[in-house]
Residue frames as qw, qx, qy, qz and C-alpha x, y, z in Angstrom:
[[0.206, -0.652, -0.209, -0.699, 131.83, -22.72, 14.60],
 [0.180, -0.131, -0.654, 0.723, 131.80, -21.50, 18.34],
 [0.337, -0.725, -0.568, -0.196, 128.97, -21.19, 20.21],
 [0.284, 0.243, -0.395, 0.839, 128.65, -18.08, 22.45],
 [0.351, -0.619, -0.624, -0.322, 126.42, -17.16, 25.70],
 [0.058, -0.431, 0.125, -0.892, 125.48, -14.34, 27.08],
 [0.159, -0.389, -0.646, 0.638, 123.90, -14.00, 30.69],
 [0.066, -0.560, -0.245, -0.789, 121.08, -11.69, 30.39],
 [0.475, -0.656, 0.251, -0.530, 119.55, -12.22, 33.86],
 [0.245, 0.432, -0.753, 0.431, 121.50, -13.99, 35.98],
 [0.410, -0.491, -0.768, -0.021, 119.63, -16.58, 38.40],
 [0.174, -0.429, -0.023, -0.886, 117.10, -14.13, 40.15],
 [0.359, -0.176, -0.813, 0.423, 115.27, -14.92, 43.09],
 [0.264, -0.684, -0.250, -0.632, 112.31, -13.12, 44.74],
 [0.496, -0.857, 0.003, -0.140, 112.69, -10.94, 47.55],
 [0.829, -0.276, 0.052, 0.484, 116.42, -11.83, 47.17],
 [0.147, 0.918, -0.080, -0.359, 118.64, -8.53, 46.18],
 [0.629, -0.222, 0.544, 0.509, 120.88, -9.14, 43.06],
 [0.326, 0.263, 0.441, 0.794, 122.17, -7.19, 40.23],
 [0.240, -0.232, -0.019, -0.943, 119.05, -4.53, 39.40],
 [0.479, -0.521, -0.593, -0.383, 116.82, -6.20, 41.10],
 [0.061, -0.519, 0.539, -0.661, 116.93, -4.52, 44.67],
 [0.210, -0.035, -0.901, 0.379, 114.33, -7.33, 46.18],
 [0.318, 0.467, 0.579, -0.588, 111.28, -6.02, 46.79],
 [0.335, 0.418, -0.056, -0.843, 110.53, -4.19, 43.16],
 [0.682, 0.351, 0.630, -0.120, 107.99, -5.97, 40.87],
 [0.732, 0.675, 0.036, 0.086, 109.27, -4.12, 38.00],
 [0.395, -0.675, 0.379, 0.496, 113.30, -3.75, 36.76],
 [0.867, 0.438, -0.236, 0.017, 115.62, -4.61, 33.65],
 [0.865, -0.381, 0.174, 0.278, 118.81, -6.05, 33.56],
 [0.220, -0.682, 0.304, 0.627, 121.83, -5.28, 32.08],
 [0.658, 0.622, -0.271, -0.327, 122.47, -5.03, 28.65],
 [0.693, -0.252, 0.622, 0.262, 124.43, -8.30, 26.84],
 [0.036, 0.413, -0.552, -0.724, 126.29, -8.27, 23.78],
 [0.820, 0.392, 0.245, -0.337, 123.91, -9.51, 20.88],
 [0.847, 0.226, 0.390, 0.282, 124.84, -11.70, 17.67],
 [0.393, 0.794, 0.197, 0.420, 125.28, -8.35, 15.47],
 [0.452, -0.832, 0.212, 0.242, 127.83, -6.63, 18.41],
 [0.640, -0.246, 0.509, 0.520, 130.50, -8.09, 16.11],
 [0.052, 0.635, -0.390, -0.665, 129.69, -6.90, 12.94],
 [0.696, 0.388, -0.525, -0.299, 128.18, -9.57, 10.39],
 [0.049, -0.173, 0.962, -0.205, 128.61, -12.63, 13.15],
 [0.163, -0.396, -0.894, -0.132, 124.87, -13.68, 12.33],
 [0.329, -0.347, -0.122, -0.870, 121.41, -12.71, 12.95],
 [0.688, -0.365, -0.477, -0.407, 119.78, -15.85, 14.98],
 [0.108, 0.467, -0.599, 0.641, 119.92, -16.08, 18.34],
 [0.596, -0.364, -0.715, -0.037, 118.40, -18.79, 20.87],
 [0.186, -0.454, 0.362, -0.792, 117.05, -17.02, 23.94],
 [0.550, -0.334, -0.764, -0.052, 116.01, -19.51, 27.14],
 [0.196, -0.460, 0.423, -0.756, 114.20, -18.66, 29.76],
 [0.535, -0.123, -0.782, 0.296, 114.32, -20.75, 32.86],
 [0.281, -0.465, 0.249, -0.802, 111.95, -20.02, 35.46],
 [0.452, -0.186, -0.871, 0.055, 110.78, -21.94, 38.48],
 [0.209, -0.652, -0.567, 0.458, 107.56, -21.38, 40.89],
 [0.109, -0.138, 0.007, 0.984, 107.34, -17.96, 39.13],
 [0.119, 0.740, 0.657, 0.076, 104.50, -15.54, 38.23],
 [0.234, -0.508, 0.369, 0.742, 105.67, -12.62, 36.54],
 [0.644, 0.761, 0.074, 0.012, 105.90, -11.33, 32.66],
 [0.336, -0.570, 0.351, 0.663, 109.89, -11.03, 31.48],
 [0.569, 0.819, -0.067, -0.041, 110.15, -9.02, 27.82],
 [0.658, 0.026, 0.394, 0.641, 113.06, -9.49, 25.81],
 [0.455, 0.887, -0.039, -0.069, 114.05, -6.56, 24.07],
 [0.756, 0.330, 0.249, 0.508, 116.65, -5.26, 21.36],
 [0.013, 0.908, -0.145, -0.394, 118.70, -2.32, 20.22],
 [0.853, 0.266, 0.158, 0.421, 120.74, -2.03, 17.13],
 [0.052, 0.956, -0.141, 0.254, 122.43, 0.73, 18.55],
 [0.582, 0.584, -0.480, 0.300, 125.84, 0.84, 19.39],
 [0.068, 0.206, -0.728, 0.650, 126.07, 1.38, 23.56],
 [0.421, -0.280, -0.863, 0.002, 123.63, -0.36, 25.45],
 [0.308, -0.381, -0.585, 0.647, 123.42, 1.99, 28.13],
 [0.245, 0.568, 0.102, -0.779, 121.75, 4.70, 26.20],
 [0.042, -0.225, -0.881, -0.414, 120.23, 2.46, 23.67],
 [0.638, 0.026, -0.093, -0.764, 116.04, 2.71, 22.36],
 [0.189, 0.003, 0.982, 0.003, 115.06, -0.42, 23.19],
 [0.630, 0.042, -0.191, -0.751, 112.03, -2.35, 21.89],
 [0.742, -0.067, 0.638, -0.195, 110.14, -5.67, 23.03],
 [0.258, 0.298, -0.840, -0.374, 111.32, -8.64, 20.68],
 [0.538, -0.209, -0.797, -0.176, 109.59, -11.49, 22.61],
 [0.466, -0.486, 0.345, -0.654, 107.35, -12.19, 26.23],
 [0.617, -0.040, -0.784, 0.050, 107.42, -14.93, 28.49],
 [0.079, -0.188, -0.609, 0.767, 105.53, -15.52, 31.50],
 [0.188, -0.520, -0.353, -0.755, 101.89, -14.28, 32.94],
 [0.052, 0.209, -0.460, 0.861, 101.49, -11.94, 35.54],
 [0.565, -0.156, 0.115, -0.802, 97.43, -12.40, 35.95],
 [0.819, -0.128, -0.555, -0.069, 97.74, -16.01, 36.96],
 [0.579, -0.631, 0.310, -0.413, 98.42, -17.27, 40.50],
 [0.976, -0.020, 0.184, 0.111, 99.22, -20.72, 39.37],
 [0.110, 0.813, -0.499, -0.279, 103.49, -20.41, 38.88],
 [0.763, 0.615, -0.172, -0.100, 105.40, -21.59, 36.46],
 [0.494, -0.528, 0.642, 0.254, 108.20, -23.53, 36.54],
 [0.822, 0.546, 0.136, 0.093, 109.63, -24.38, 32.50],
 [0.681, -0.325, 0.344, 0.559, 112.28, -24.25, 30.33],
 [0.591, 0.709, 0.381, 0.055, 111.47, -22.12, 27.07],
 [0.276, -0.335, 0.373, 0.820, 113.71, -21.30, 24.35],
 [0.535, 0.805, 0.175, -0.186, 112.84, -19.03, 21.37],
 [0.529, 0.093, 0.332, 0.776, 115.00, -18.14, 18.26],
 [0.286, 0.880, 0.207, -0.318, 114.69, -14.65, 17.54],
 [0.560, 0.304, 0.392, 0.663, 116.14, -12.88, 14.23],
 [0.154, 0.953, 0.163, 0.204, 117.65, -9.75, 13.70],
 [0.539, 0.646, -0.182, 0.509, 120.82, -7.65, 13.80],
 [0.465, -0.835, -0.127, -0.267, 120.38, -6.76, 16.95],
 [0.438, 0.475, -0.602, 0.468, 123.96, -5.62, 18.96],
 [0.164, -0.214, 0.756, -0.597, 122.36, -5.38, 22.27],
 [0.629, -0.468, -0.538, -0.310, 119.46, -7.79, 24.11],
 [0.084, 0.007, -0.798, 0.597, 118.22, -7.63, 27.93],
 [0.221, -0.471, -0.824, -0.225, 115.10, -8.39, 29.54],
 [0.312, -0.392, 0.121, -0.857, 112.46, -6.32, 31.25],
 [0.149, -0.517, -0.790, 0.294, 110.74, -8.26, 34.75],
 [0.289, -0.298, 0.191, -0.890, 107.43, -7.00, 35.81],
 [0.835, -0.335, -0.152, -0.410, 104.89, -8.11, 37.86],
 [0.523, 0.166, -0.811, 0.202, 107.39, -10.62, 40.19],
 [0.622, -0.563, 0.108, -0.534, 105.64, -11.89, 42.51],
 [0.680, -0.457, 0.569, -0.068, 107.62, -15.36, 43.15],
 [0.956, 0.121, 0.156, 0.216, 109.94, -17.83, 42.05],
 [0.388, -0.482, 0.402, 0.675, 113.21, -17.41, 40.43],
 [0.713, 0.699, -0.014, -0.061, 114.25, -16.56, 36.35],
 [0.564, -0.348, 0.557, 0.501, 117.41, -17.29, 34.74],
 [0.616, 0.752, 0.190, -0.135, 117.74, -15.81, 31.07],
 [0.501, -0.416, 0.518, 0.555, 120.52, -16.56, 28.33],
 [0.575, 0.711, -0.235, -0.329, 121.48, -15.90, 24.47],
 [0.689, -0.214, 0.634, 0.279, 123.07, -18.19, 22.48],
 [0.560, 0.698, 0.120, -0.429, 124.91, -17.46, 19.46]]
């Protein structure tokens, strides 16, 4: 069995510009990344980690079992992070989530500092 992993947000940086984040905005998402169920019956569980250091922030996981990402309904699957603390966070935290789901990317809000780094494994 092969393991596959997906980049959802690439290592992010406050006040640095990269991908959708433009550097200044406290809220964005990222791109869409294939999910477990993009193939067709390749599985339903999927290990999302998110890797943040010095942060203080909220990032949402969400989902679509629609076909194109880019004009997908999304919905929140999982949250990680809290935005009404001062004291940041620096962790490592995987979840398993379940479900068909073809696309996954995350929603940032509230960034106020540190970096984030978010992957899928399936």
């Amino acid at each position: 069995m092969s393991i596959t992993t997906v980049t959802l947000l690439p290592t992010t940086i406050y006040g640095q510009a990269s991908g959708n984040y433009d550097g200044s905005s406290q809220d964005w998402h990222g791109d869409p990344g294939k999910a477990a169920n993009y193939y067709r019956g390749q599985g339903s569980i999927q290990t999302v980690t998110f890797g943040v250091n010095n942060f203080v922030g909220l990032v949402t996981l969400q989902g679509t079992l629609e076909s194109d990402g880019n004009v997908a309904e999304w919905f929140d699957l999982a949250e990680f992070g809290d935005p009404s603390t001062t004291y940041p966070l620096t962790d490592r935290h995987p979840i398993t989530i379940t479900g068909n789901f073809t696309w996954l990317r995350v929603f940032v809000s509230e960034f106020w500092s540190g970096n984030i780094t978010v992957t899928a494994n399936y």
